[in-house]
Every structure is written in C-alpha cells, then in structure tokens.
N, CA, C and O of each residue as an XYZ file, in Angstrom:
468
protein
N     177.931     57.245    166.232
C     178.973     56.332    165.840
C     180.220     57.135    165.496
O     180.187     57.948    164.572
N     181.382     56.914    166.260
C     182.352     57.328    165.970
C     183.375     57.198    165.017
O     183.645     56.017    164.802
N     184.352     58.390    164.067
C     185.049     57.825    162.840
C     186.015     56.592    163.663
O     186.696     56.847    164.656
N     185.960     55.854    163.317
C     187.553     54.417    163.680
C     187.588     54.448    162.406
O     186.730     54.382    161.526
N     189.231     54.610    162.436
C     190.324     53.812    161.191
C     190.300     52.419    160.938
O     190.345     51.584    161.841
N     190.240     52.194    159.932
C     190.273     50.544    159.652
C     191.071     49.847    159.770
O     192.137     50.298    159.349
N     191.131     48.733    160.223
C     192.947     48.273    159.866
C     193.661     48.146    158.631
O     192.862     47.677    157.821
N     194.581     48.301    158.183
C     195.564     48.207    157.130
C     194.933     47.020    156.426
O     194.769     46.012    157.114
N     194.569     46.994    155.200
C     194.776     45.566    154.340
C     193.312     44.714    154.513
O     193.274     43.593    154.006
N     192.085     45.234    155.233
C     190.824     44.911    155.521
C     190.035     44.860    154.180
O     189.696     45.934    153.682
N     189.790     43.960    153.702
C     188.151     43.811    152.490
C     186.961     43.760    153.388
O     186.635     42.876    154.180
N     186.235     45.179    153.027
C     185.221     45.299    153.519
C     184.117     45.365    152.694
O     183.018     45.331    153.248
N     184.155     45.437    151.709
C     183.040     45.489    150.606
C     183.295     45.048    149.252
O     184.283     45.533    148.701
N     182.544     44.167    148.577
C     182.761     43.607    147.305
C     181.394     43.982    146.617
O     180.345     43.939    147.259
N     181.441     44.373    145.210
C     180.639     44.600    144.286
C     180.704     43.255    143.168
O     181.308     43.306    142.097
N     180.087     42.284    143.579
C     179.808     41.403    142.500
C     179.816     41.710    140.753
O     179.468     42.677    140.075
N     180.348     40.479    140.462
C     180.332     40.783    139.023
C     178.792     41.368    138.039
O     178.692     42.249    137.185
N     178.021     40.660    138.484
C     176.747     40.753    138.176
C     176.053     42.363    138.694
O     174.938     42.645    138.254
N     176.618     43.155    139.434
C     175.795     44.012    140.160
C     176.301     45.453    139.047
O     177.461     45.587    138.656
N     175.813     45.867    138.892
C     175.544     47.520    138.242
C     174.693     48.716    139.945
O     173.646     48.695    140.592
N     176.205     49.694    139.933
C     175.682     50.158    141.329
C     175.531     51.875    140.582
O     176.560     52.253    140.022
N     174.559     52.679    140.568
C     174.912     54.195    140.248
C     174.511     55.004    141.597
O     173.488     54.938    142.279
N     175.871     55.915    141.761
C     176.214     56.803    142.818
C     176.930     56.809    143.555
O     177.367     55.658    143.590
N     177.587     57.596    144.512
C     178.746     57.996    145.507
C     178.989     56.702    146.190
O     178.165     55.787    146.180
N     180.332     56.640    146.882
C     179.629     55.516    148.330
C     181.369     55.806    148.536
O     182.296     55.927    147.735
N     181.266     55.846    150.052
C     182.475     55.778    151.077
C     182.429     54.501    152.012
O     181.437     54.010    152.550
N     184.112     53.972    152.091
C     184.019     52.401    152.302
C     184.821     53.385    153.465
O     185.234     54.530    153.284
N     184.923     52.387    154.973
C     185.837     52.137    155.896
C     186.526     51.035    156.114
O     186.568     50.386    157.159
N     187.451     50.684    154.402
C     187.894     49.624    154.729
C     188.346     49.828    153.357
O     188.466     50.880    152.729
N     188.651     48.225    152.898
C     188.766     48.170    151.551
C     187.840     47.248    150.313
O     187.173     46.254    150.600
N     187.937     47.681    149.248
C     187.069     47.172    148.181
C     187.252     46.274    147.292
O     188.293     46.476    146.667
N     186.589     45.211    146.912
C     186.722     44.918    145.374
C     185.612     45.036    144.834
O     184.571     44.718    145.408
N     185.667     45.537    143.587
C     185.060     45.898    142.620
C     185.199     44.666    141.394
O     186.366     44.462    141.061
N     184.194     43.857    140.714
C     183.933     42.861    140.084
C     182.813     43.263    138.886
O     182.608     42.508    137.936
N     182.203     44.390    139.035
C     180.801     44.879    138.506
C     180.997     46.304    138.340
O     182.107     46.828    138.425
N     179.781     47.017    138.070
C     180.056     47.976    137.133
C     179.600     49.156    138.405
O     178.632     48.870    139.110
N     180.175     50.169    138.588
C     179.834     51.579    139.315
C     180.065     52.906    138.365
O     181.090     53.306    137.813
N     178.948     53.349    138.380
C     179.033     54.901    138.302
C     178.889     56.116    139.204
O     177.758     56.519    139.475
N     180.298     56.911    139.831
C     179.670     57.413    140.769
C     181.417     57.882    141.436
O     182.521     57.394    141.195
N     181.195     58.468    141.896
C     182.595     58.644    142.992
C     182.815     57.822    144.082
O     182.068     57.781    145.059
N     183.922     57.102    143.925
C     184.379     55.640    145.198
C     185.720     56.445    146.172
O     186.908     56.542    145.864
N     185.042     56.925    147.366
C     186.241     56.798    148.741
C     186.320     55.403    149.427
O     185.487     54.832    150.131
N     187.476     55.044    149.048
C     187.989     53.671    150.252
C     188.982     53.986    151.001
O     190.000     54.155    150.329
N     189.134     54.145    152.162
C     190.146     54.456    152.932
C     191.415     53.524    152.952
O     192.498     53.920    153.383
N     191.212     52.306    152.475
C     192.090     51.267    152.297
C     192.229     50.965    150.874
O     192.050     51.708    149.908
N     192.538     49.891    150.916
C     192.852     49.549    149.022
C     191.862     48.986    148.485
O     191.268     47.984    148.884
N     191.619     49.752    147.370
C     190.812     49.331    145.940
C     191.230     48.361    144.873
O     192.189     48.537    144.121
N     190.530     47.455    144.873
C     190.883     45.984    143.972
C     189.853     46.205    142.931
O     188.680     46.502    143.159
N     190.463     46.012    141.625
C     189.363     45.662    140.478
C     189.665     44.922    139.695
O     190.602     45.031    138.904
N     188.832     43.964    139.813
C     189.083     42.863    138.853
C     188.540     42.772    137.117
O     187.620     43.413    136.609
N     189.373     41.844    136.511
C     189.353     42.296    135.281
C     187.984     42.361    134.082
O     187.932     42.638    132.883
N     187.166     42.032    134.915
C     185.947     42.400    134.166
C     184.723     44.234    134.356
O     183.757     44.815    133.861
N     185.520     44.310    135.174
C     185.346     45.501    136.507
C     184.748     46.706    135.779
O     185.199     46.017    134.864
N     184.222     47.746    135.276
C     184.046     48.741    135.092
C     183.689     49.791    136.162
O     182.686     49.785    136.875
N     184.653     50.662    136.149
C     184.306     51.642    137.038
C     184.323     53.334    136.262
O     185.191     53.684    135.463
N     183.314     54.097    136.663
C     183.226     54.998    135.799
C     182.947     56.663    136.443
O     181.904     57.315    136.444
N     184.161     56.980    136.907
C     183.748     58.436    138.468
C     185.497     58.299    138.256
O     186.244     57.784    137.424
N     185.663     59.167    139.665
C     186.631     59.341    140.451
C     186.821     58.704    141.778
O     185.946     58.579    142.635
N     188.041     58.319    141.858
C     188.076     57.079    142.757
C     189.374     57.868    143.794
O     190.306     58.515    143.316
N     189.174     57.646    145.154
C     190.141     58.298    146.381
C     190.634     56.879    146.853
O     190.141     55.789    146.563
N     191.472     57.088    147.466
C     192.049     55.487    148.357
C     193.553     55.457    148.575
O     194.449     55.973    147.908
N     193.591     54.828    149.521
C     195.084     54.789    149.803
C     195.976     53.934    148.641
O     197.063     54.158    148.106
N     195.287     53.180    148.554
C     196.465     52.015    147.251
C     194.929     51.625    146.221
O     193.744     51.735    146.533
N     195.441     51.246    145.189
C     194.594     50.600    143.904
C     195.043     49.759    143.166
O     195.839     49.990    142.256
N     194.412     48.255    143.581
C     195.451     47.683    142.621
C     194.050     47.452    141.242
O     193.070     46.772    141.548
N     194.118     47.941    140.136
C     193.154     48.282    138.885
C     193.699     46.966    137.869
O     194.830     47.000    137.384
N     192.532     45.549    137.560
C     192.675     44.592    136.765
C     191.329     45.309    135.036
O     191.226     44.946    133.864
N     190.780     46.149    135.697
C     189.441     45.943    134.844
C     189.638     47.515    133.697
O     190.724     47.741    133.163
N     188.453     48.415    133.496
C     188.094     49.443    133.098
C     187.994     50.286    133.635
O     186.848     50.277    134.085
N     188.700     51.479    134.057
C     188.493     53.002    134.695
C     188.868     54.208    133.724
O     189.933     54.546    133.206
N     187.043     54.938    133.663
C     186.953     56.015    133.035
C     186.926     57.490    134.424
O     185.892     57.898    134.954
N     188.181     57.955    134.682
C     187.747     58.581    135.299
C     189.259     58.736    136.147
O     190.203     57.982    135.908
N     189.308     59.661    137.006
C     190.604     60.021    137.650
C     190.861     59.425    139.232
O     189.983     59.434    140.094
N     192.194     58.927    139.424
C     192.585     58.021    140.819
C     193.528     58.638    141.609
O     194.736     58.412    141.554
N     193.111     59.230    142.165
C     193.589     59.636    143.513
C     193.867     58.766    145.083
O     193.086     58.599    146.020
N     195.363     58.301    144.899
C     195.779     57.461    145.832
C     196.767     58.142    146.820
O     197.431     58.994    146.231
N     197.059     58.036    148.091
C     198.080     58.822    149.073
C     199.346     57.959    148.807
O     200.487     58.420    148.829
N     198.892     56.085    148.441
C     200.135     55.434    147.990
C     200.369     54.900    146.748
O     200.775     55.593    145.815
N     200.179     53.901    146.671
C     200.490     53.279    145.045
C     199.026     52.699    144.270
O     197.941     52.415    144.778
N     199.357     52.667    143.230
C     198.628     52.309    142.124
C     199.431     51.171    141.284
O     200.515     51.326    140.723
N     198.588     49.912    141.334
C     199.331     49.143    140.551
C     198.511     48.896    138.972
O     197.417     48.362    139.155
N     198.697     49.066    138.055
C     197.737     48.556    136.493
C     198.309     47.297    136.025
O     199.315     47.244    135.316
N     197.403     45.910    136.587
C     197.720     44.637    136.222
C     197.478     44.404    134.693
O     196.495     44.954    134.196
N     198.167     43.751    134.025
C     197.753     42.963    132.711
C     196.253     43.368    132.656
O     195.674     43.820    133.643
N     195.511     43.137    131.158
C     194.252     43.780    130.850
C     193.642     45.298    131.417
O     192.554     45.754    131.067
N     194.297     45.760    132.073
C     194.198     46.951    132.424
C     193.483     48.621    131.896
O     194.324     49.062    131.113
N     192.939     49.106    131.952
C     192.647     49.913    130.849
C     191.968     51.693    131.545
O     190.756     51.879    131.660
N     192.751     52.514    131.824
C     192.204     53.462    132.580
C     192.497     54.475    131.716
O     193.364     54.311    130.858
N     191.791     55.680    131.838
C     191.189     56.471    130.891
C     191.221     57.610    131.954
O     190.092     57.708    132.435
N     191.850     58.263    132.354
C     192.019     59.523    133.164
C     193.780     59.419    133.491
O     194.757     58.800    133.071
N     193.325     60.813    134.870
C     194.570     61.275    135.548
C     194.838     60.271    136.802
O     193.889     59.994    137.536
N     196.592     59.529    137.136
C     196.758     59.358    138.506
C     197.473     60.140    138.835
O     198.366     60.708    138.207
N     196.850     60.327    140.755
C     197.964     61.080    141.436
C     197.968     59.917    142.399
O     197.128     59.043    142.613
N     199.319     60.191    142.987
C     199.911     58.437    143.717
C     201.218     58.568    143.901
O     201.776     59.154    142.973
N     202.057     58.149    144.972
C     203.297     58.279    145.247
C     204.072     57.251    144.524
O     205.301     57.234    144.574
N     203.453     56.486    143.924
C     204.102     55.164    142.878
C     202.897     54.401    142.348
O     201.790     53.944    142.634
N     203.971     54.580    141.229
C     202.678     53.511    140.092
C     203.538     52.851    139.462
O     204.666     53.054    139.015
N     202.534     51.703    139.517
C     203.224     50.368    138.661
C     202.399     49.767    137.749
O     201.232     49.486    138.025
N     202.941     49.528    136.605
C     202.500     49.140    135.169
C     202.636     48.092    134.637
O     203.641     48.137    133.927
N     202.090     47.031    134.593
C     202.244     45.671    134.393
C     202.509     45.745    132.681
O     202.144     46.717    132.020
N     203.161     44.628    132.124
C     202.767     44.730    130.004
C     201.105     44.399    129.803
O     200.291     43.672    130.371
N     201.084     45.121    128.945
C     199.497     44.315    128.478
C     198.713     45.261    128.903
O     197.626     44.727    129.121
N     198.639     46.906    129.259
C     198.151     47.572    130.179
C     197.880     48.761    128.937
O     198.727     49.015    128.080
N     196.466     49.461    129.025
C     196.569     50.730    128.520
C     196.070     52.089    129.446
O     195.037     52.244    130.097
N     197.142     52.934    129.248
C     196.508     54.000    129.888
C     197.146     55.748    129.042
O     198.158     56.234    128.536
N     195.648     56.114    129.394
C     195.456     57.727    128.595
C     195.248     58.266    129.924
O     194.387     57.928    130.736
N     196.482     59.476    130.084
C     196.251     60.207    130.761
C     197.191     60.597    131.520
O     198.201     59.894    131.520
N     197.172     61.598    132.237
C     198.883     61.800    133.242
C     198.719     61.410    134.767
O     197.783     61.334    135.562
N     199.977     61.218    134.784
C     200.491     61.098    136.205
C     201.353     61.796    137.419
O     202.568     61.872    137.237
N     200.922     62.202    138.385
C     201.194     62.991    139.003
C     201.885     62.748    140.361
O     201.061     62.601    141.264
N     203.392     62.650    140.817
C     203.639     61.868    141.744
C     203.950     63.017    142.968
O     204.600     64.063    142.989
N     203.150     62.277    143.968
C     203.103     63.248    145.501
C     204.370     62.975    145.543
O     204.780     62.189    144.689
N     205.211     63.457    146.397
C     206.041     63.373    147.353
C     205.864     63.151    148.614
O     204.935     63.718    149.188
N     207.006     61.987    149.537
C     206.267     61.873    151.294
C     207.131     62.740    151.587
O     208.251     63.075    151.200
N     206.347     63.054    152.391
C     206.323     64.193    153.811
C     208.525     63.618    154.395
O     209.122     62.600    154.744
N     208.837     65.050    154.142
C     210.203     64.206    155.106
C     210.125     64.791    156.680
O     210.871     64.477    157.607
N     209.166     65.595    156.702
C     209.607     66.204    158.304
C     208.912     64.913    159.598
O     209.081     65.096    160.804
C-alpha cells in the first residue's frame, strides 16, 4: 500500500467521548478527539478536540483546533487555534496561534516561519 496524501480538510477518525485509547497512532487524514488518549497523535490533517477531550502525549499535525485538555507538547506546520474552555499544559510550535477568552495555557510558543524561497 502506497503513502497517498489526504485531501485537505478530511475527518478520518473520531475517538468517542466514552472511549479511553493508550498508545501511539498515525491518522491519514484528520481527527476528532471526544475521549481520552495517552500516547503520541500524528494527523497529517487537522486535529479537533472537543471540550470534554483529554489528550495526554505529544501531538504532530498540520492545524489543531484544541476545545478540551492537553498535557503535553503540539507541534503544528500551521495554526493552532485554543477555543473557549481550553486548557493545554505544554510547548506550541505553529506558524499561528489563536487564543480564544476563557482559555488557559502553561507553556511557550514557538513560531516557524514560511519558507519564502
């Protein structure tokens, strides 16, 4: 099976509210997260967490938009948004982040620069 790119903006996997998942997992697509993971999350597309959400690793992905709990550091190539109830507990790196009111976060931020060539 060959790597294919996903298309832009694809939900390919949802973690129910109810589900508790422990360990790694790489998406070809994008996620929401509703339930609890421990573990390191690659999504090649965007990461959704909704506000009951606990996530507890290091998380890779192109965009994140974060409603819930993240203990742990986010590594995005684009943006990071922290909606209302929000609550992350590590480092972002991300070419833009956006901070809704009502949001807590411990930790620094680190902004890539795009490529101009």
């Amino acid at each position: 099976m060959g790597k294919e790119k996903a298309p832009a903006g694809r939900l390919d996997t949802i973690v129910g509210g109810e589900t508790v998942f422990k360990g790694d997992c790489r998406i070809n697509g994008g996620m929401r997260l509703d339930g609890q993971v421990e573990g390191r999350i690659d999504v090649s597309d965007t990461l959704l967490t909704g506000p009951r959400s606990f996530l507890k690793g290091e998380v890779h992905c192109r965009s994140a938009v974060i409603a819930g709990r993240v203990e742990g550091n986010v590594f995005a190539t684009e943006t990071v948004e922290l909606q209302t109830g929000a609550q992350v507990f590590g480092n972002i790196t991300c070419r833009g982040l956006i901070i809704q009111p009502g949001c807590f976060f411990e930790g620094s931020c680190s902004m890539v620069r795009e490529d101009t060539d």
